[in-house]
FIMILO-250089 format. One record per residue (C-alpha): residue number from 1; residue in three letters; chain; y, x, z. Coordinates in steps of 0.25 Angstrom, whole numbers, plus 5000, padded with zeros to 4 digits. Layout:
BEGIN
<voro resi="NUM" resn="Ala" chain="A" c2="Y" c1="X" c3="Z"/>
...
This chain:
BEGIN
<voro resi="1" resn="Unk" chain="A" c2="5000" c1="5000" c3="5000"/>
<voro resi="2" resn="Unk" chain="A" c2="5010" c1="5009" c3="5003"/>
<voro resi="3" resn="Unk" chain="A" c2="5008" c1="5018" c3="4988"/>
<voro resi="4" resn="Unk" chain="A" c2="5010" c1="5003" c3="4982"/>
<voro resi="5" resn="Unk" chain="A" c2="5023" c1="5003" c3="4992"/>
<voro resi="6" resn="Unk" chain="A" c2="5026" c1="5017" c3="4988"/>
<voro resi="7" resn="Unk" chain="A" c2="5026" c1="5014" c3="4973"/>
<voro resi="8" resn="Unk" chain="A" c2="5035" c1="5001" c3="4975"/>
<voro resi="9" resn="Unk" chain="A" c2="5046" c1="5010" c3="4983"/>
<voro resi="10" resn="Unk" chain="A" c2="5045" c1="5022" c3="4972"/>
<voro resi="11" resn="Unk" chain="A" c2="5048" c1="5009" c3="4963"/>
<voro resi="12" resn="Unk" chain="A" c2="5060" c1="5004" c3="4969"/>
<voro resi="13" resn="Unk" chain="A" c2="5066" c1="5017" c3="4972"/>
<voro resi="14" resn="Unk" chain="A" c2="5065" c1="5021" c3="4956"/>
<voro resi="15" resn="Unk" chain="A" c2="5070" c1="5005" c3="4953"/>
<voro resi="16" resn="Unk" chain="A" c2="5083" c1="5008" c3="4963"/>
<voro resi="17" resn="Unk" chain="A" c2="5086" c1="5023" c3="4957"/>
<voro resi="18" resn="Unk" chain="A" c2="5086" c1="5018" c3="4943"/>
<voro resi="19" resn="Unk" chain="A" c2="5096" c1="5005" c3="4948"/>
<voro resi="20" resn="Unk" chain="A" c2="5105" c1="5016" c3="4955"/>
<voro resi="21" resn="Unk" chain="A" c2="5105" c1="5025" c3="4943"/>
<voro resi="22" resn="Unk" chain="A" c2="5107" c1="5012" c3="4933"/>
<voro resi="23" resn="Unk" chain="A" c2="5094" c1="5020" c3="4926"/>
<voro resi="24" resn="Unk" chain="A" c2="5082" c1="5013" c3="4920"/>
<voro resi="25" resn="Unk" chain="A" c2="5068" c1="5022" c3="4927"/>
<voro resi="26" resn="Unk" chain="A" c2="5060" c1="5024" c3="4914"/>
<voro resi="27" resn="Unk" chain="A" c2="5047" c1="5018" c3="4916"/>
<voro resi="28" resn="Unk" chain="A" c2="5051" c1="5005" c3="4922"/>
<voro resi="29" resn="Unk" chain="A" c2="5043" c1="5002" c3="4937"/>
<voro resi="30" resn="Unk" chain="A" c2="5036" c1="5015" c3="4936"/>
<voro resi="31" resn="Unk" chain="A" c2="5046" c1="5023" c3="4933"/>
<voro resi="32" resn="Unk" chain="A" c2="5053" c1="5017" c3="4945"/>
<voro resi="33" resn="Unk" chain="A" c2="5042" c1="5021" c3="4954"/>
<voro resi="34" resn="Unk" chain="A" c2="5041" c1="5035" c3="4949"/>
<voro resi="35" resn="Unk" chain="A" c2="5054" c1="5036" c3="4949"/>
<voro resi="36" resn="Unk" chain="A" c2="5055" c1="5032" c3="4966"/>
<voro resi="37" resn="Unk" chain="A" c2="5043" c1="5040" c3="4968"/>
<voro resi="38" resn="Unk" chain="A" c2="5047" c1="5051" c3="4963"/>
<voro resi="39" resn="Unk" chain="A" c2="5061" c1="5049" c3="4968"/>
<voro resi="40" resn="Unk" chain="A" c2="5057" c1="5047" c3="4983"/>
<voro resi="41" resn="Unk" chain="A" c2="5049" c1="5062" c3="4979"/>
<voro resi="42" resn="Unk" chain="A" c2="5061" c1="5067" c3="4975"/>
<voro resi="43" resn="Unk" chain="A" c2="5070" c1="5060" c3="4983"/>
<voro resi="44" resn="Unk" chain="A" c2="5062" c1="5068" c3="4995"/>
<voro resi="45" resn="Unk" chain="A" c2="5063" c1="5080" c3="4990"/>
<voro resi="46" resn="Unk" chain="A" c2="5078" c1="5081" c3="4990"/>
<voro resi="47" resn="Unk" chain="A" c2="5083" c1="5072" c3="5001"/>
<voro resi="48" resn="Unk" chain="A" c2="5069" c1="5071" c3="5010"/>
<voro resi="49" resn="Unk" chain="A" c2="5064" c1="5057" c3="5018"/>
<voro resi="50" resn="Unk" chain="A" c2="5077" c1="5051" c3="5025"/>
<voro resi="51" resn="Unk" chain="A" c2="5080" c1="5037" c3="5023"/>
<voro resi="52" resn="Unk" chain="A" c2="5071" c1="5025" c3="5025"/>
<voro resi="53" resn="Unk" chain="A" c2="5056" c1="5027" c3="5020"/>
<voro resi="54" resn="Unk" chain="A" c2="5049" c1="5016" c3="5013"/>
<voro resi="55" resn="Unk" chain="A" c2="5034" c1="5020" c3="5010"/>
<voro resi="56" resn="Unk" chain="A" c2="5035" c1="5035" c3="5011"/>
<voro resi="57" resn="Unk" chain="A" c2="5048" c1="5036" c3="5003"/>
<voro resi="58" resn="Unk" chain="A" c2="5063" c1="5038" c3="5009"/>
<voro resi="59" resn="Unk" chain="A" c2="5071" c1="5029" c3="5001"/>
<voro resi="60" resn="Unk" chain="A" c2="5082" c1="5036" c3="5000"/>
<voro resi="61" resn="Unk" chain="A" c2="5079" c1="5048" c3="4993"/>
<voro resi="62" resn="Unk" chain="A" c2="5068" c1="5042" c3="4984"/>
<voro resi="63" resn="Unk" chain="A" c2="5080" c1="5034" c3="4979"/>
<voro resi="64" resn="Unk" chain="A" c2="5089" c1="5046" c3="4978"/>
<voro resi="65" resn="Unk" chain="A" c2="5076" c1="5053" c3="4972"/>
<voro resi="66" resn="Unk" chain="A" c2="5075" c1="5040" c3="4961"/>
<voro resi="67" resn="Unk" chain="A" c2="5088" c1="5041" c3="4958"/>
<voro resi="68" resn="Unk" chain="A" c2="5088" c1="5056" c3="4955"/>
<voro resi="69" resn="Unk" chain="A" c2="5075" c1="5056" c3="4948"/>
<voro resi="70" resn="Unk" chain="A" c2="5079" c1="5042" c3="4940"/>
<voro resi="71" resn="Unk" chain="A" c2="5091" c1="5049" c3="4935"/>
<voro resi="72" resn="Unk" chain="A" c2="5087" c1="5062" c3="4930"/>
<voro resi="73" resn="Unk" chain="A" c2="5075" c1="5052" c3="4924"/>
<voro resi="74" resn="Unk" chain="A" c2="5086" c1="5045" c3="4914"/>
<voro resi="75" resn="Unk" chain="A" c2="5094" c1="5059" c3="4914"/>
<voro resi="76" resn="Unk" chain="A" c2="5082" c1="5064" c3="4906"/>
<voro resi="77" resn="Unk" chain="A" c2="5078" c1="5049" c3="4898"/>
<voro resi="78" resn="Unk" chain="A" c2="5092" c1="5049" c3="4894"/>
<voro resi="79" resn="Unk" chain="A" c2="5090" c1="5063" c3="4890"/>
<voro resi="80" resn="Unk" chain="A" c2="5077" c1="5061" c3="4883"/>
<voro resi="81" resn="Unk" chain="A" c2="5083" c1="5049" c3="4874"/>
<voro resi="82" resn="Unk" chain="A" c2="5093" c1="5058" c3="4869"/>
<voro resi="83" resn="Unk" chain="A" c2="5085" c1="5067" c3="4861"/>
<voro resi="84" resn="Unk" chain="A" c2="5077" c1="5056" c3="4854"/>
């Protein structure tokens, strides 16, 4: 249950970086879920675990983690697009 749990947070964390940014998350739901997971990793790694903490993940900097990762995600589609 708490993996099911885990995935649904990874989910709305990526959903509320790409609303913050004004930027789609390519790959619809799962890229919204990769994008918080990997966030809330990254996220970790620069700020650490301060803030509340929903199933194994401080909110906070997950978010700041999606954000970052969501927009260096459209830094590069945008640049990929160009040089079609």
């Amino acid at each position: 249950m708490s993996f099911i749990l885990y995935l649904i947070i990874g989910g709305i964390i990526g959903w509320l970086a790409g609303l913050i940014l004004g930027r789609d998350v390519p790959g619809g739901i799962i890229g919204n879920i990769i994008a918080g997971i990997i966030g809330a990793w990254l996220g970790g790694l620069i700020f650490g675990d301060f803030g509340p903490d929903i199933a194994g993940m401080a909110i906070i900097p997950a978010l700041i983690g999606a954000i970052i990762l969501v927009f260096i995600l459209s830094l590069i589609m945008k640049s990929m697009r160009k040089n079609r």
